[in-house]
N, CA and C atoms as a LAMMPS dump frame, in Angstrom:
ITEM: TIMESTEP
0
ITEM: NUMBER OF ATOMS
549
ITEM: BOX BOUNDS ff ff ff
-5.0000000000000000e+02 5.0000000000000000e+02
-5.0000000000000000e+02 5.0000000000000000e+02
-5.0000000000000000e+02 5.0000000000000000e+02
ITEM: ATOMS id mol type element x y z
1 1 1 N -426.011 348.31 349.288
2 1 2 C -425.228 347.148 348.996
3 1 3 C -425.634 346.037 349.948
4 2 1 N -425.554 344.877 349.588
5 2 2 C -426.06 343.677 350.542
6 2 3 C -424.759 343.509 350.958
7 3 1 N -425.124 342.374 352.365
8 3 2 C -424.283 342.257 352.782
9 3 3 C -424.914 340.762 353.68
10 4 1 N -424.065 339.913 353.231
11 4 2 C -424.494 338.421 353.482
12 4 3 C -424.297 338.22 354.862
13 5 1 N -424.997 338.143 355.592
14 5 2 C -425.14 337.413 357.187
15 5 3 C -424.333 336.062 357.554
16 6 1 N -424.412 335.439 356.615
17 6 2 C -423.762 334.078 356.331
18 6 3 C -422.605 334.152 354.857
19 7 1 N -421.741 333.556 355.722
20 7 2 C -420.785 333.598 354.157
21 7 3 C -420.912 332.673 353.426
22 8 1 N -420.894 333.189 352.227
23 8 2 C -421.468 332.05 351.051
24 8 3 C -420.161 331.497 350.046
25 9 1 N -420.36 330.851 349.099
26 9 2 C -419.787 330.746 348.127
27 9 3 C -420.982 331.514 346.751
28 10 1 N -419.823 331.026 345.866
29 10 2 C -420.494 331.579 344.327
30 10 3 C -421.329 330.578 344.004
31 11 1 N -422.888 330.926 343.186
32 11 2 C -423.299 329.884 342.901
33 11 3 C -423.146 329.587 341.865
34 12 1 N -423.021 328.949 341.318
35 12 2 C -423.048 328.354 339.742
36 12 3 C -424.496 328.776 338.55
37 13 1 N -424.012 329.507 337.747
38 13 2 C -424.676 329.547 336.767
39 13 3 C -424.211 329.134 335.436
40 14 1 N -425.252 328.924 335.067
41 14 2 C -425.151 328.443 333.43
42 14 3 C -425.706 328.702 332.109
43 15 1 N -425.138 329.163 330.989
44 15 2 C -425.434 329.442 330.209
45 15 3 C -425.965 328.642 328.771
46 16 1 N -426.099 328.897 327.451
47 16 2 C -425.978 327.796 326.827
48 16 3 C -424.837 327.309 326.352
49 17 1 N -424.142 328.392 326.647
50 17 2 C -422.332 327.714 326.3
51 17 3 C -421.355 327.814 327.268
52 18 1 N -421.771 328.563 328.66
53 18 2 C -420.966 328.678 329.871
54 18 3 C -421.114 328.243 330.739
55 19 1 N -420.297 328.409 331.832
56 19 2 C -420.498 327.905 333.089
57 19 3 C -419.69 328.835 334.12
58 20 1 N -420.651 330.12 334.845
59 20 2 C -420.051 330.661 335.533
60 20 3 C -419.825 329.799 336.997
61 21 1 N -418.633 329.765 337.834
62 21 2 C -418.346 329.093 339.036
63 21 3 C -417.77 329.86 339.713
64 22 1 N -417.188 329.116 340.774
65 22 2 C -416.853 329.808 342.135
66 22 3 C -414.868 329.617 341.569
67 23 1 N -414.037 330.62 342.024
68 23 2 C -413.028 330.155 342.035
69 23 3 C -412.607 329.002 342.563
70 24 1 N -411.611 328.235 342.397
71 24 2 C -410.543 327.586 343.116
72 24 3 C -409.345 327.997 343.335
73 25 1 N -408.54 327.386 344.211
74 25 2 C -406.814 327.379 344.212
75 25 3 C -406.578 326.531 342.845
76 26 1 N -406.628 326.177 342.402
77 26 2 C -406.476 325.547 341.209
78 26 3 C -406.445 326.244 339.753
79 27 1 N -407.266 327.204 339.765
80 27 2 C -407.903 328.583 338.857
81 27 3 C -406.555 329.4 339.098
82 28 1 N -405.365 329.428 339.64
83 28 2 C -404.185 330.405 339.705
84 28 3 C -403.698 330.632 338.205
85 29 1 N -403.093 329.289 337.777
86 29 2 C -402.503 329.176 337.047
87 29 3 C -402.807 330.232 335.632
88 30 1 N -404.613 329.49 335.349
89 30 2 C -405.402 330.26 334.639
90 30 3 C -405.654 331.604 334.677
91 31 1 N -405.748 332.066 335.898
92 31 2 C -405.805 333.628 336.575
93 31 3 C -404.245 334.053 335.936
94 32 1 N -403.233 333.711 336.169
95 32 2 C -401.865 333.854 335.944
96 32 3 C -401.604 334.631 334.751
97 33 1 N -402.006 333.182 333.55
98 33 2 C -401.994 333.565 332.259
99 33 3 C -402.445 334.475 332.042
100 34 1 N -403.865 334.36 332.099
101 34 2 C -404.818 335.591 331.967
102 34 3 C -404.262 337.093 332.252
103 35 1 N -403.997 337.357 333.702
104 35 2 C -403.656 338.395 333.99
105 35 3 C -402.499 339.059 333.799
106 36 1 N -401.577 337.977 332.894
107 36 2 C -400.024 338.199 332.824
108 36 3 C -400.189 338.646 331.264
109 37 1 N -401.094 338.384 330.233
110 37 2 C -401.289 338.973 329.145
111 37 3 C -401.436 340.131 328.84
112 38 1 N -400.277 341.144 328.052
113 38 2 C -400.266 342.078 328.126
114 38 3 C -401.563 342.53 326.778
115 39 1 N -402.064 341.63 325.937
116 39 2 C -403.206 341.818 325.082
117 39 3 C -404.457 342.074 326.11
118 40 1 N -404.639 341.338 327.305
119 40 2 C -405.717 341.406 327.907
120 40 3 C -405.725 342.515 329.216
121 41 1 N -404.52 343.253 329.243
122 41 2 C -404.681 343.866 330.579
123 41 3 C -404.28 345.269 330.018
124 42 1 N -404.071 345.488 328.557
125 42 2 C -404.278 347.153 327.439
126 42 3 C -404.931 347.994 328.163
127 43 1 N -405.943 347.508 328.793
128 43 2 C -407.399 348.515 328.936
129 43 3 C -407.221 348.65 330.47
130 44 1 N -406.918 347.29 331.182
131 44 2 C -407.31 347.386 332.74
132 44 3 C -405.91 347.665 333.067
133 45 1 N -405.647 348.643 333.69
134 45 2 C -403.924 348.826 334.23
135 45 3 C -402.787 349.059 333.265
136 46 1 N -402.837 348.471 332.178
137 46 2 C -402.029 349.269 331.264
138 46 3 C -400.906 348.713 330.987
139 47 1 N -401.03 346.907 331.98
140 47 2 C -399.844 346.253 331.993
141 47 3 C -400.187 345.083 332.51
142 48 1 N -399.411 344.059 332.216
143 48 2 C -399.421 342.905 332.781
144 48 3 C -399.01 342.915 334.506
145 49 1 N -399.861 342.19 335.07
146 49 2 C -400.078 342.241 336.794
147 49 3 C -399.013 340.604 336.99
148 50 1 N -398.322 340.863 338.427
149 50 2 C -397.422 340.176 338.963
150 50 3 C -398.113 339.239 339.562
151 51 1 N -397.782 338.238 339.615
152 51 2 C -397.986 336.577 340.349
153 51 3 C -398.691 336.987 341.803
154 52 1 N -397.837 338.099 342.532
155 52 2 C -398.497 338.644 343.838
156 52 3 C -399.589 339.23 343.465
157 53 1 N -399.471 340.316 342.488
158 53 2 C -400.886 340.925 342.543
159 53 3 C -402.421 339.745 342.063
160 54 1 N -401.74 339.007 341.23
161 54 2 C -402.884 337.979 340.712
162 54 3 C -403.548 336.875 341.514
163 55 1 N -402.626 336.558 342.516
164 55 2 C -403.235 336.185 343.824
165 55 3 C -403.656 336.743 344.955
166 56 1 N -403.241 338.113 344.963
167 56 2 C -404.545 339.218 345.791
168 56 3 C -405.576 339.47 344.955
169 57 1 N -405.84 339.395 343.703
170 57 2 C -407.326 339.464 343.418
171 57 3 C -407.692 338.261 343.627
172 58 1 N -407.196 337.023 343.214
173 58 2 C -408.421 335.635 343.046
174 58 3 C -408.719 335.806 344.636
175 59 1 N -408.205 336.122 345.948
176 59 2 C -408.082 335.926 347.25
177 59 3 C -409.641 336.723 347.497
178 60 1 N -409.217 338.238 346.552
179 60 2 C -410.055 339.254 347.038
180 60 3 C -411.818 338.536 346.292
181 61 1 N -411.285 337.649 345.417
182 61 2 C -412.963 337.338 344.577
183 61 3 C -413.177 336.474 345.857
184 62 1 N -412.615 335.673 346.184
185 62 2 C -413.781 334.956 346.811
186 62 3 C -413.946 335.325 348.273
187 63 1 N -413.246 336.332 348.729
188 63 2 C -413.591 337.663 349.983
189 63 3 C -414.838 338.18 349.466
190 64 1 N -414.575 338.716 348.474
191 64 2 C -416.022 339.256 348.423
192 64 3 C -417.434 338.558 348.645
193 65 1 N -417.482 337.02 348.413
194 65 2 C -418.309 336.068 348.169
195 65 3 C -419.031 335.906 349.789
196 66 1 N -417.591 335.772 350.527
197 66 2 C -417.747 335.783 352.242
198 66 3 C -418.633 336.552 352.865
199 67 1 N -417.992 337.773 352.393
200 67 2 C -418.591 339.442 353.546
201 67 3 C -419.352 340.017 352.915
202 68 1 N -419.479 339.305 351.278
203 68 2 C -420.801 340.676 350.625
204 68 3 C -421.746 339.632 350.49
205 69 1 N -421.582 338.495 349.618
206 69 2 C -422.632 337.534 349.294
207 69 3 C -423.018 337.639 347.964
208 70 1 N -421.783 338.128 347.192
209 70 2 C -421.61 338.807 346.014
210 70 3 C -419.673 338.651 345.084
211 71 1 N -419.671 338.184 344.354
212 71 2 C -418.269 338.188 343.803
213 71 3 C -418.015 338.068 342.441
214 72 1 N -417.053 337.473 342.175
215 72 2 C -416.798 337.062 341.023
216 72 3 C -416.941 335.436 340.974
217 73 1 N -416.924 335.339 339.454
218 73 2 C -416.917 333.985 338.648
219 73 3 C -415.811 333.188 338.118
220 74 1 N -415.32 332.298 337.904
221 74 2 C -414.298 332.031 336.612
222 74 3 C -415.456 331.339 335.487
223 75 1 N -415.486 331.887 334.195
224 75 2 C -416.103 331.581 333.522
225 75 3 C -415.219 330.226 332.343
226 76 1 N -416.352 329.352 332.39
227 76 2 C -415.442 328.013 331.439
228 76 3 C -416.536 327.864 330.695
229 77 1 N -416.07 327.106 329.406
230 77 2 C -416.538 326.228 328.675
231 77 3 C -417.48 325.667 328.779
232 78 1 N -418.661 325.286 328.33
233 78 2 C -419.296 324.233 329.202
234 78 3 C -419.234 322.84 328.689
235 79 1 N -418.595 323.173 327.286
236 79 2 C -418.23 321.657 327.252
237 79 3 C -417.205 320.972 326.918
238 80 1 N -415.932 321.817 327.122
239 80 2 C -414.671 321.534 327.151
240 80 3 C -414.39 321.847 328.693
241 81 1 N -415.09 322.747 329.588
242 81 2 C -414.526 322.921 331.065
243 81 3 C -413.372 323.863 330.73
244 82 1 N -413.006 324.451 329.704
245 82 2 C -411.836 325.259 329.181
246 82 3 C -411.877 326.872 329.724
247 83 1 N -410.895 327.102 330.701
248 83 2 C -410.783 328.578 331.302
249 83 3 C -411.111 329.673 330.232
250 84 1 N -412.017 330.569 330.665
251 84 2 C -412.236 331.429 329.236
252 84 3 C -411.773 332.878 330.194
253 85 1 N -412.599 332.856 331.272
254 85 2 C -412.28 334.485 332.048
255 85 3 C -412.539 334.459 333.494
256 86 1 N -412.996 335.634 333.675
257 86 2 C -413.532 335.665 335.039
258 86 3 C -414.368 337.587 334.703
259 87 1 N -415.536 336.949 335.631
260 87 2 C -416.76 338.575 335.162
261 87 3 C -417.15 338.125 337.148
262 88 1 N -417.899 339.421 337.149
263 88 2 C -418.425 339.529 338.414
264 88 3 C -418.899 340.951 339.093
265 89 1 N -419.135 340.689 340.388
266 89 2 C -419.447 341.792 340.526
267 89 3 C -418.72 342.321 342.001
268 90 1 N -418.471 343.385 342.276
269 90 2 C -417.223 343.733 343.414
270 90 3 C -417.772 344.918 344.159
271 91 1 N -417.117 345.611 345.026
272 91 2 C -417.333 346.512 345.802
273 91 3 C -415.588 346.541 345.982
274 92 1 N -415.08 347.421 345.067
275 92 2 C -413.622 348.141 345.246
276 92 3 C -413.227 348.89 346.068
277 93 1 N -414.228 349.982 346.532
278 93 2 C -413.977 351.287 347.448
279 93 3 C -413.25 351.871 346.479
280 94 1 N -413.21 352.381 345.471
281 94 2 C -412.524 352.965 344.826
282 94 3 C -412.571 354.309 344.79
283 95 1 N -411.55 355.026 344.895
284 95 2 C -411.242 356.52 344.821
285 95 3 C -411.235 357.333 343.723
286 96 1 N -413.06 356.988 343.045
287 96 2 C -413.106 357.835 341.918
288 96 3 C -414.429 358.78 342.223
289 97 1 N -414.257 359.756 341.172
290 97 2 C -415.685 361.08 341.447
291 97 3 C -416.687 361.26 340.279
292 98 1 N -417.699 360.406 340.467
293 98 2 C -418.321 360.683 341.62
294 98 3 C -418.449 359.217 342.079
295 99 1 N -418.691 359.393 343.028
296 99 2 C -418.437 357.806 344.084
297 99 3 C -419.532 356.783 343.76
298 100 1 N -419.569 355.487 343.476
299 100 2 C -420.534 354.721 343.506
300 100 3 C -421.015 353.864 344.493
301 101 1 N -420.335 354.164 345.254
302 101 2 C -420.148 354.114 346.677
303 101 3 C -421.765 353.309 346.757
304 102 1 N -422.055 351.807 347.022
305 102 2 C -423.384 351.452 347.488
306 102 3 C -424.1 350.738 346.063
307 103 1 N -423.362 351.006 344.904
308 103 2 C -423.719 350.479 343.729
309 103 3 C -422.668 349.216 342.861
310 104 1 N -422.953 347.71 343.55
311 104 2 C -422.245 346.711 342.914
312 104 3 C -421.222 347.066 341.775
313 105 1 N -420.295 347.032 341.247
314 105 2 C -419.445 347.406 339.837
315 105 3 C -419.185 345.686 339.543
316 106 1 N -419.718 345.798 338.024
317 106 2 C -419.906 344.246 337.459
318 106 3 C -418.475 344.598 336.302
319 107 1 N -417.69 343.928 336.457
320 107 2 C -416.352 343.885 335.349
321 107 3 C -416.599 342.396 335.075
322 108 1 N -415.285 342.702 333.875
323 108 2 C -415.12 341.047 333.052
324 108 3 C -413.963 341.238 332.317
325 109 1 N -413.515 340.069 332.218
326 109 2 C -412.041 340.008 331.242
327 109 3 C -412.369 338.719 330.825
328 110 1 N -411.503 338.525 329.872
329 110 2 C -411.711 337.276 329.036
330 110 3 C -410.236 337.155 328.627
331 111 1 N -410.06 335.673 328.074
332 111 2 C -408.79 334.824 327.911
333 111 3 C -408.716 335.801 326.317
334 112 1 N -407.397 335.708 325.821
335 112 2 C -407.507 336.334 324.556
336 112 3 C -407.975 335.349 323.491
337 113 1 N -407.234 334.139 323.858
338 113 2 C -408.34 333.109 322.847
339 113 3 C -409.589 332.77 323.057
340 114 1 N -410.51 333.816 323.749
341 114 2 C -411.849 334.053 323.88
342 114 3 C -412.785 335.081 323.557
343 115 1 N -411.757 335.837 323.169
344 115 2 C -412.1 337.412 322.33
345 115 3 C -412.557 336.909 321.234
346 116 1 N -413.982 338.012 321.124
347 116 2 C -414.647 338.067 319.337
348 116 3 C -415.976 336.847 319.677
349 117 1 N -416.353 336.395 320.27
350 117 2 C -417.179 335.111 320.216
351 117 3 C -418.154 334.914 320.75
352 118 1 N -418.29 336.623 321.556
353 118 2 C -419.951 336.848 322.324
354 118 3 C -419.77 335.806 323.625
355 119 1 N -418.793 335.188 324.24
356 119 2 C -418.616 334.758 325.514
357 119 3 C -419.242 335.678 326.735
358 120 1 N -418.207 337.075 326.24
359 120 2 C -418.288 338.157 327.512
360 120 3 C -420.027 338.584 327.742
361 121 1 N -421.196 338.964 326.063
362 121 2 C -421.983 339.471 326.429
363 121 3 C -422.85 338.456 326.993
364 122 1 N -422.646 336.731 326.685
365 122 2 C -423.46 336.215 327.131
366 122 3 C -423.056 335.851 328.834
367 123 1 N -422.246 335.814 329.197
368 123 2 C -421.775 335.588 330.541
369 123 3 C -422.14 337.36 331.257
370 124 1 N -422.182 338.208 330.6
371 124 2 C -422.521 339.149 331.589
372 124 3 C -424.006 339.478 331.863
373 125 1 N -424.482 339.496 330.878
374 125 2 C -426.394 338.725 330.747
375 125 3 C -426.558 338.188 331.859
376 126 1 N -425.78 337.193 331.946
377 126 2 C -426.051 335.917 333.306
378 126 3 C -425.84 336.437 334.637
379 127 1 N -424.442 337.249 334.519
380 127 2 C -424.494 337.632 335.685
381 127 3 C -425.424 339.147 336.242
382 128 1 N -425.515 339.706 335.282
383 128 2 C -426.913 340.989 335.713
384 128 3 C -428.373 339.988 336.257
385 129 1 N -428.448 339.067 335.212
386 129 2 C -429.923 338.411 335.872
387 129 3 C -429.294 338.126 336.908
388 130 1 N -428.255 337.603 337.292
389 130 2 C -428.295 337.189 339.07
390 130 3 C -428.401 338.041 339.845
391 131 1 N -427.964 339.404 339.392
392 131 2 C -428.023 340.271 340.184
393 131 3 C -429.129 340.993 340.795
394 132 1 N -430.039 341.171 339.8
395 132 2 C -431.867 341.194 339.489
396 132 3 C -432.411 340.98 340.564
397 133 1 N -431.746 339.649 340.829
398 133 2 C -432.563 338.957 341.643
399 133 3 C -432.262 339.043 343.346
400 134 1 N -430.802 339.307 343.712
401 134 2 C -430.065 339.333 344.726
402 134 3 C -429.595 340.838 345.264
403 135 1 N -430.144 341.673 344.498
404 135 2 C -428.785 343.063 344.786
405 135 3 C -429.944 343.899 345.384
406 136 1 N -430.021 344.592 346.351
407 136 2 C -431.007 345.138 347.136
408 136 3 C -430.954 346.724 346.245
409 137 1 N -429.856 347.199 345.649
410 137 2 C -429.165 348.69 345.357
411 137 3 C -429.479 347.885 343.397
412 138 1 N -430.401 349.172 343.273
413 138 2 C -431.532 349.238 342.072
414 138 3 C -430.678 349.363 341.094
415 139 1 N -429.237 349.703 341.275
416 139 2 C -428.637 350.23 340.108
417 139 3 C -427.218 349.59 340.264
418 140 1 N -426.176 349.09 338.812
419 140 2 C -425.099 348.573 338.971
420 140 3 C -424.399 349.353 338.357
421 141 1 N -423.098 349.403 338.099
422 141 2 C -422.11 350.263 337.466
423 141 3 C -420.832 349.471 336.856
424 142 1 N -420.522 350.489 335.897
425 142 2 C -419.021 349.336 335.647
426 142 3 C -418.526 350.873 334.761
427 143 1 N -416.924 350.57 335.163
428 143 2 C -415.889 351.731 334.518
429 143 3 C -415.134 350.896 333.216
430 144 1 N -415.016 351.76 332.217
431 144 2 C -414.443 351.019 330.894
432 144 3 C -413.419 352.337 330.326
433 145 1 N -412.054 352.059 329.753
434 145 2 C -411.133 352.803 329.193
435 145 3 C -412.033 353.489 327.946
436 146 1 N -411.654 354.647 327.339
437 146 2 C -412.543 355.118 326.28
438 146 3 C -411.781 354.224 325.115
439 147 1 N -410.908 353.701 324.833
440 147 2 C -410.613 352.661 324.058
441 147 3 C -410.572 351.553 323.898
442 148 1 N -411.481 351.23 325.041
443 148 2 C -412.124 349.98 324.686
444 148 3 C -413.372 349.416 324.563
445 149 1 N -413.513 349.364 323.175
446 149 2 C -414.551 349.682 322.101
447 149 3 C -415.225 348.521 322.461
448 150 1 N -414.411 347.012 322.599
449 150 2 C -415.28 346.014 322.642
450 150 3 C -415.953 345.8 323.95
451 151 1 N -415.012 346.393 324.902
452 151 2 C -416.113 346.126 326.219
453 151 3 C -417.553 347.217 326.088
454 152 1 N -416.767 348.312 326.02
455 152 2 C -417.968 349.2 325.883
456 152 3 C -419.413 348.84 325.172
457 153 1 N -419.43 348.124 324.037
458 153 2 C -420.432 347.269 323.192
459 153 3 C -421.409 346.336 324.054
460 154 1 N -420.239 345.353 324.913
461 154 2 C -420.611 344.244 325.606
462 154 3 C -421.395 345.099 326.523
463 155 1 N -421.141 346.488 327.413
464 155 2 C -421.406 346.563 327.969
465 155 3 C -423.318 347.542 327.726
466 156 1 N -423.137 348.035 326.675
467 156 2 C -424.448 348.397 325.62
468 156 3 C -425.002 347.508 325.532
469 157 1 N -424.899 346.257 324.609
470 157 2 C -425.859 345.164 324.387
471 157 3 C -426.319 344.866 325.767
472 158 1 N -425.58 344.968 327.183
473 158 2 C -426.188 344.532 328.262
474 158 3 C -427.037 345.504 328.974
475 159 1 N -427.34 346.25 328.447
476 159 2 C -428.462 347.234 329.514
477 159 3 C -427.652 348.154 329.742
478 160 1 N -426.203 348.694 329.732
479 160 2 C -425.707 349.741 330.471
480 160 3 C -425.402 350.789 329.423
481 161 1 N -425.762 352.037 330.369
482 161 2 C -425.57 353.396 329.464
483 161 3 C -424.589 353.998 330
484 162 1 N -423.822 355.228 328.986
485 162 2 C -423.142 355.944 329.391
486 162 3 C -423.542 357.062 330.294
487 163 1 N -422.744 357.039 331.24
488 163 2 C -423.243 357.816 332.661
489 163 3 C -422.498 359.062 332.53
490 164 1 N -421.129 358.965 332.46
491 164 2 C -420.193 360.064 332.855
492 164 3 C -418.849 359.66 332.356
493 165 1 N -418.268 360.92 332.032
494 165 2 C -416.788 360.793 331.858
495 165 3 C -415.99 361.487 332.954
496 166 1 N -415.134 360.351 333.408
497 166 2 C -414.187 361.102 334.717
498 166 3 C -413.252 360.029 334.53
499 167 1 N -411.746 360.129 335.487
500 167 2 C -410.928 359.769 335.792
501 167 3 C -411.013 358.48 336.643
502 168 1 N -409.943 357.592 336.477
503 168 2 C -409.409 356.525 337.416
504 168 3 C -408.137 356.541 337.6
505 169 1 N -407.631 356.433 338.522
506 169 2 C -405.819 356.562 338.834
507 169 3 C -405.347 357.703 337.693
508 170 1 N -405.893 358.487 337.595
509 170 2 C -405.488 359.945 336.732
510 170 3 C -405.481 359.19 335.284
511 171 1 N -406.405 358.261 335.087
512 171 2 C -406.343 358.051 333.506
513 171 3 C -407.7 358.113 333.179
514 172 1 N -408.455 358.404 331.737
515 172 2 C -409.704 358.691 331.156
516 172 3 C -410.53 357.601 331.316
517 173 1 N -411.689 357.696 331.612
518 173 2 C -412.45 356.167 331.786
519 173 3 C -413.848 356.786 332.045
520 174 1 N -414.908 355.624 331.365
521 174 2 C -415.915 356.401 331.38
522 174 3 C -416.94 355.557 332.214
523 175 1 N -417.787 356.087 333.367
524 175 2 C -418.58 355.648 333.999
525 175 3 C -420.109 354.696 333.174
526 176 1 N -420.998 353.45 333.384
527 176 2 C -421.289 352.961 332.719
528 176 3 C -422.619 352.558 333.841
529 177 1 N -423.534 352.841 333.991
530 177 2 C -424.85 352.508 334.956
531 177 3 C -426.113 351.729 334.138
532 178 1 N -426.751 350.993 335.322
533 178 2 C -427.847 349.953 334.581
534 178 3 C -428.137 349.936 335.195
535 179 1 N -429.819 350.092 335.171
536 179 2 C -430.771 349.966 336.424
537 179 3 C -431.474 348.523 336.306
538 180 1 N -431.785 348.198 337.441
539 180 2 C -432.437 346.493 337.875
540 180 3 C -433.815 346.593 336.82
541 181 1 N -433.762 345.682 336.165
542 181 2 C -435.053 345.254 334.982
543 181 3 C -436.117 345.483 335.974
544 182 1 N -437.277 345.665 336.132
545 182 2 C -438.494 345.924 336.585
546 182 3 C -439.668 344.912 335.678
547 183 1 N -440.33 344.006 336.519
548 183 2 C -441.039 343.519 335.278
549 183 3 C -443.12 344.16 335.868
């Protein structure tokens, strides 16, 4: 896993219809909605997340940006500037088996009026090429509910295969690995 010498921010990438960025304090509100949707949080947790918890993650995205040199995005519009999600890439420490312990985990959520529209696979495209280029650890990972069909897709069309089936917080979820493009 890298680990930035200097703390950075997120850099800005762009797509032909996105614009991944760095959070703001401003991005709450949006984070709010987002995370308070019980359509969008089915798969991740199983429930809509509290005002506290939704401001320990936006806190924790751009922590990560600091001490890894690596985080998350809020993904917008690019030509409305219109909140669509947030994708990225993290280092959880998470207490699952087998450990990925040293291997980036790239997640994504999207606004529900952003579902269906190929946002997620083209914003996660973007963010694997950044990663390509920046991530010293050859291989990335990401965990997906077995019922959720559409990430799982997004996460196929993007290079990632099914690795393993194991547990998260004692619920079914299936491990998801992609190795760094080689040219």
């Amino acid at each position: 896993m890298q680990i930035s010498p200097h703390p950075i921010a997120a850099p800005t990438l762009e797509t032909e219809r996105l614009v991944l960025r760095a959070h703001r304090v401003s991005d709450f509100a949006d984070s709010l909605d987002l995370w308070s949707d019980p359509e969008v949080t089915r798969f991740i947790g199983g429930r809509p997340f509290t005002q506290e918890e939704i401001w320990a993650r936006l806190v924790r995205y751009v922590g990560h940006w600091v001490l890894l040199g690596y985080g998350y995005w809020v993904v917008t519009d690019k030509t409305t500037g219109r909140f669509l999600g947030e994708i990225g890439f993290a280092d959880f420490k998470r207490d699952i088996e087998p450990s990925f312990e040293g291997m980036p985990e790239i997640g994504w959520v999207l606004a529900a009026h952003a579902h269906g529209r190929g946002y997620a696979t083209e914003a996660v495209h973007a963010a694997i090429a950044w990663g390509d280029d920046h991530f010293k650890a050859s291989r990335t990972v990401c965990i997906i509910a077995p019922e959720n069909r559409s990430s799982i897709r997004v996460a196929e069309k993007c290079g990632y295969r099914e690795f393993l089936h194991t547990a998260y917080k004692d619920k079914p979820t299936i491990m998801f690995v992609r190795d760094r493009a080689t040219i």
